[in-house]
N, C-alpha and C positions, 0 to 999 in steps of 0.2 A: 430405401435404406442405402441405396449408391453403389461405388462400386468396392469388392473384396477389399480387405485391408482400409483403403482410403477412406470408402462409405461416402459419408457428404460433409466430410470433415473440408475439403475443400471450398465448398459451397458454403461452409459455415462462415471459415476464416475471412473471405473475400467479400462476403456479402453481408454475412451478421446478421442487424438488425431485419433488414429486409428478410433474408432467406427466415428469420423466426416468425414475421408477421404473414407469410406467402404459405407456409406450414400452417399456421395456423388457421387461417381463410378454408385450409380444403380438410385439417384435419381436428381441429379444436386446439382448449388449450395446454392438452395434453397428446401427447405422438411419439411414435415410435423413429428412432433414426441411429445412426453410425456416424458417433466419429470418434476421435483422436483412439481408434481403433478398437471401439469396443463399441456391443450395443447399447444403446442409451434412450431412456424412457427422456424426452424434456417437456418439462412442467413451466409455464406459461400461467399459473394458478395460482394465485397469489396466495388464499388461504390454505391450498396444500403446500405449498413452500416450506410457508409456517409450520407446519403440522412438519415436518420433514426435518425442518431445521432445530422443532424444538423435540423431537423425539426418535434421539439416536441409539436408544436404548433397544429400540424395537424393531432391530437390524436395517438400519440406516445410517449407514459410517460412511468416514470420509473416503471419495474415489478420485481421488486425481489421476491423473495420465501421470504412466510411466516417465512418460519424459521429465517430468515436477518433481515425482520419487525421486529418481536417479539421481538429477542432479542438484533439487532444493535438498534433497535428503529425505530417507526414509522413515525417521524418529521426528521429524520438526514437528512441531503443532497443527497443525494443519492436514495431517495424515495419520498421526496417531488415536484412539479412541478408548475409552472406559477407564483404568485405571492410569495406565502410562500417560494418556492427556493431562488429568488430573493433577498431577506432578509434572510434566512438559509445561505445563500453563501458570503453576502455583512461583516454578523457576524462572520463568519468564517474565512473569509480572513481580517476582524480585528483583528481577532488573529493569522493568521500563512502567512499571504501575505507579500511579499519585502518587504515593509514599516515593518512592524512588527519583521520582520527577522534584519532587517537593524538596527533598532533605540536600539531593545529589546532586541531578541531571541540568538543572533550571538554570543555574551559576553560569557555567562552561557552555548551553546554549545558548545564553545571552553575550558573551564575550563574545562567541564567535560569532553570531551574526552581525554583530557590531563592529565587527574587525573583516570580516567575509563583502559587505557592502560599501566599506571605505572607499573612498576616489572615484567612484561612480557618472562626480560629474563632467558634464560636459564631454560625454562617448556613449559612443553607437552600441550598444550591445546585445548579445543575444540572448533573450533572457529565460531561453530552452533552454541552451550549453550551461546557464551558470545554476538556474534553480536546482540539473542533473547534479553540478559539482556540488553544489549548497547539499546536497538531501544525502549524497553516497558520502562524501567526507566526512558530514557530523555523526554520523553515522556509524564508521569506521573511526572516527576519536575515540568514539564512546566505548569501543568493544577494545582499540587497543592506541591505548595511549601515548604513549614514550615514541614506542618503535614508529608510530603512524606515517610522519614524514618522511624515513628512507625505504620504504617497502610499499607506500600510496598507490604509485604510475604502476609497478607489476604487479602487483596483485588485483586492481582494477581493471585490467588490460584482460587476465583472465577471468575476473567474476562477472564482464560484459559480455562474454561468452555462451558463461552458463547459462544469464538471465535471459540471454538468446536462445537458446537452446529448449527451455524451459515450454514455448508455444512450438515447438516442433514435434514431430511424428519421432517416435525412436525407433530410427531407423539407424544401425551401426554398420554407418560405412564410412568411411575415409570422407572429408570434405563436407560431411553433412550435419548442419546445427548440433542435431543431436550429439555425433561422436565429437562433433569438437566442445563442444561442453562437457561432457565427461571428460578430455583429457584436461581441461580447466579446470577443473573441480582438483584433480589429481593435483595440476601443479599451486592450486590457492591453498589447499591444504599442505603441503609441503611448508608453503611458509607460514602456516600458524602453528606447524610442530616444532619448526625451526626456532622461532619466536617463546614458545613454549620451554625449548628444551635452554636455548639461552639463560631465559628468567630463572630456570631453577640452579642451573650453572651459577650465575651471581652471586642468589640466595638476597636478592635486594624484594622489596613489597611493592608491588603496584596498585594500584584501587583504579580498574576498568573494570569494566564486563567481561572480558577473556578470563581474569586472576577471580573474578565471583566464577566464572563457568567452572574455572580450571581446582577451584575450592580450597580451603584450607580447614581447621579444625573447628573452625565457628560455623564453617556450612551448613545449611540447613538442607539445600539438595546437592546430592551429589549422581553425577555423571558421568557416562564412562563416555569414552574419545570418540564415537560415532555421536554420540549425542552432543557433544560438546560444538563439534565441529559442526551439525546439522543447525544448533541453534544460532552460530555465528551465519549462518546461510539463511537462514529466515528473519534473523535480525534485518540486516542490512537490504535481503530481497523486497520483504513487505513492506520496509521501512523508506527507501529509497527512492520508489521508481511512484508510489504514491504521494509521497511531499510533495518531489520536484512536478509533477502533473500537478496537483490542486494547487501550488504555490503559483505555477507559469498561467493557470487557466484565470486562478484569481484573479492574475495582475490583469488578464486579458479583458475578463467582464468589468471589471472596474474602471479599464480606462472607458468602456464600450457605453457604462453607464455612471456618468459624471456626478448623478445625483445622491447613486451609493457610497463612488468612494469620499464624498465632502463629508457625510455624518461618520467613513469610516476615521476620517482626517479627525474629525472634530473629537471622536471618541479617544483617540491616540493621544491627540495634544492636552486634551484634560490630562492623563495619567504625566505629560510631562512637565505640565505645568504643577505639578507637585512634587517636581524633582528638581533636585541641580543638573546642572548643564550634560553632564557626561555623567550622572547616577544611572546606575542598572534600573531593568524591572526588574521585580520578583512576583512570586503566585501570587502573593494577594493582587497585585496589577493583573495577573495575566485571568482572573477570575473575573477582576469586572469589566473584561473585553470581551460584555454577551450579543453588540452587533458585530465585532470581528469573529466570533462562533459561527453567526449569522451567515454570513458572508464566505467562512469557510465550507458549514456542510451543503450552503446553495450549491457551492460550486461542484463540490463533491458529487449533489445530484446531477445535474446540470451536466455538468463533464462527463461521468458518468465512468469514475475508474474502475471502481470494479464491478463487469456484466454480470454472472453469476457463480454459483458453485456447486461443485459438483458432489455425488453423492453413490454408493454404494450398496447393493443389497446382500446379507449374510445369509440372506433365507428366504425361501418363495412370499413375498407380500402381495397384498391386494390396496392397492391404494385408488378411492373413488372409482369402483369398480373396476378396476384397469389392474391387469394380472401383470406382477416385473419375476421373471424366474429370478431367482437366486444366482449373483454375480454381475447382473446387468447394472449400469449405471445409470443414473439420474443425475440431467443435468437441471437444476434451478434458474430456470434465465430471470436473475432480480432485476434486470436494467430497465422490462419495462415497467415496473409500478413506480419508477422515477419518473416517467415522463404520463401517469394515471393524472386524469383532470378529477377524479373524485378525491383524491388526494391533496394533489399539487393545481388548482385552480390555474389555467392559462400557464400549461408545465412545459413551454418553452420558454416563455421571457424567467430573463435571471431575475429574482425577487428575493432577496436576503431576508427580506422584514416578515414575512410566511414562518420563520423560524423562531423569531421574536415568541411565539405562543410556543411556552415547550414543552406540551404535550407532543407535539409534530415528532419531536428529535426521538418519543418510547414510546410512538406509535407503535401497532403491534406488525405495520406493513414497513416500517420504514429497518429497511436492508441497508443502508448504508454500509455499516461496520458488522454484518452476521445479524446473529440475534441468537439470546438463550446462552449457555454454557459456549456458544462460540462468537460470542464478541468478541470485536478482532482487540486482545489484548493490546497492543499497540497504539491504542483508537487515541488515548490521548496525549500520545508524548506525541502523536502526527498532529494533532493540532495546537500544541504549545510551539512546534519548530515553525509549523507556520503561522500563526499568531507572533511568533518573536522576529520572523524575519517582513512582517509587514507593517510591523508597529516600526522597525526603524528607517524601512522601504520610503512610507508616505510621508513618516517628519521631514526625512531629508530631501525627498526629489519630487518632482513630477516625471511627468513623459510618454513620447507620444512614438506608436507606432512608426516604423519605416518601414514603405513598401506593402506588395502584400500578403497576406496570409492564411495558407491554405492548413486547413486542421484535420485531421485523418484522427477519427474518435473510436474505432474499431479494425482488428482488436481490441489495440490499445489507443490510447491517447497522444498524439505527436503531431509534431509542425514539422514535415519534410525537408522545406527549406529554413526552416529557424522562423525565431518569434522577436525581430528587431524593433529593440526599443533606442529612443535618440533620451537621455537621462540629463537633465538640468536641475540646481538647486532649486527647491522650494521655497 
């Protein structure tokens, strides 16, 4: 279990994958351990997973670490459960579900990624630093529009903070992730009260996501100022830090296998060969980009952003005979059934075309995006931003890495020293 407080939460962070495969060797795929400061059952079992993910009724709610509460927020989807979800979720996907994608979103994603990849050629670039800018800006349009460009640099400056903060111990001292994301949160909220309190000052109409959260009398959910502010924290958290990873990992498997990205080329230039020069896509185009889908959730496994999720108990369970008192946490490690060969056939090489059959994508093992009532609501405006930023990626350029590149995939997904691409016309 490790040591008090810490537990092997240490041993988790640093070592991950290994410390769950080294665990499992001496205790199964189920064991008992401590971290992010709580005891915790983690499950390694893929059919309990399932059983867990789709039956939260049966005091199995969500357990994230304090540190995620505090400062993604306490109300966000992701933390809430039963009725409050229900309506957290129903609001949410009024702002980022198909419909919302379809009628609203799609327009002003296309513009900008067409505007966001301009002058690209012939420069060295980093194409970590920018898919980050790409994934947190569109992002940030979406929620607040007008004001976005004089209030960007501060309020980014702090929301890097929290998102830092978020895999720390809450631990509240001076100096440490934790407390400095909590005073970030304090001052990112400042300016969307600020922002708030402007627009009604005005009395002018804006059509964002902040003026749907912030509601008027055609609302259909209404929310009070915790919740309002929690959802602009999970917008932009799950929405951000997941594009710019599968967009940067895409670009990386694609150059790595030349023979993907030519059918993804060839899929592209069909949609523009049905266009004038500088006409938008729309849904219907971005529908029948089913090897860019391909290509996206390979990478998503592949890459592997998100390891697992965690879970809580309301009441003494017995799950496959294994006793969890009431309070303990269960962590779900999904990361490995990404890399299961009864699954995924030779589940290290990147293979887009495995997708092609889409039975795979509602497979009853495939975690990608949750599963059950906790599909990550989000799941598809994250693939139309990248679908729209590689549809104009590959018409316009090639390009070939510079130098080299070390990939650190646990916790999270990052290139330490950046992901240098040299970018030339196509």
């Amino acid at each position: 279990m490790g040591w008090p407080l810490f537990g092997e939460s240490v041993e988790f962070l640093k070592y991950g994958p290994d410390f769950m495969r080294n665990q499992r060797a001496k205790y199964g795929s189920v064991f008992k351990s401590h971290i992010f400061g709580s005891p915790t059952v983690i499950s390694m079992d893929q059919d309990l997973n399932r059983y867990i993910l789709m039956n939260e009724g049966k005091g199995l709610v969500p357990g994230y670490p304090k540190s995620m509460l505090d400062l993604v927020g306490k109300t966000n989807i992701a933390a809430v459960h039963g009725a409050a979800h229900k309506y957290i979720r129903g609001s949410l996907l009024s702002l980022i579900g198909s419909g919302a994608i379809k009628d609203q979103l799609f327009p002003d994603i296309d513009k900008f990624m067409r505007s966001f990849i301009n002058n690209w050629e012939d420069k060295t670039i980093d194409i970590q630093d920018k898919t980050i800018e790409m994934a947190f800006y569109i992002s940030f349009r979406q929620i607040i529009e007008v004001e976005a460009d004089s209030i960007y640099k501060a309020f980014k400056e702090e929301f890097d903070k929290v998102a830092t903060g978020t895999l720390s111990l809450a631990i509240y001292i001076p100096g440490s992730n934790y407390y400095q994301g909590l005073q970030a949160r304090k001052k990112a909220i400042k300016i969307l009260k600020q922002i708030i309190a402007d627009r009604k000052a005005s009395g002018k109409t804006h059509n964002d996501m902040l003026a749907e959260l912030v509601g008027n009398e055609k609302t259909r959910y209404h929310l009070n100022e915790e919740q309002i502010f929690d959802q602009v924290f999970t917008i932009l958290y799950s929405g951000y830090e997941t594009v710019s990873i599968t967009t940067m990992m895409a670009i990386k498997y694609l150059h790595d296998n030349p023979k993907a990205l030519q059918q993804l080329r060839e899929e592209h230039f069909a949609i523009r060969e049905r266009k004038k020069p500088d006409e938008p896509i729309d849904w219907n185009d971005y529908k029948s980009m089913s090897f860019t889908r391909a290509v996206i959730l390979e990478t998503s496994r592949l890459a592997t952003v998100v390891n697992g999720v965690l879970r809580k108990t309301t009441q003494d369970v017995e799950l496959n005979g294994f006793f969890i008192p009431k309070g303990w946490k269960i962590y779900l490690f999904t990361r490995g059934i990404n890399y299961d060969s009864s699954l995924y056939p030779e589940p290290s090489t990147f293979n887009p075309w495995r997708w092609l059959d889409k039975s795979l994508e509602s497979h009853k093992h495939c975690f990608l995006f949750g599963a059950g009532g906790r599909l990550c609501p989000g799941k598809e405006l994250g693939i139309v931003k990248v679908s729209t930023f590689l549809h104009y990626f590959v018409t316009r350029y090639r390009w070939e890495e510079v130098g080299e590149v070390e990939i650190i995939k646990f916790p999270r997904v990052e290139v330490p020293n950046g992901l240098h691409i040299r970018v030339s016309k196509y």
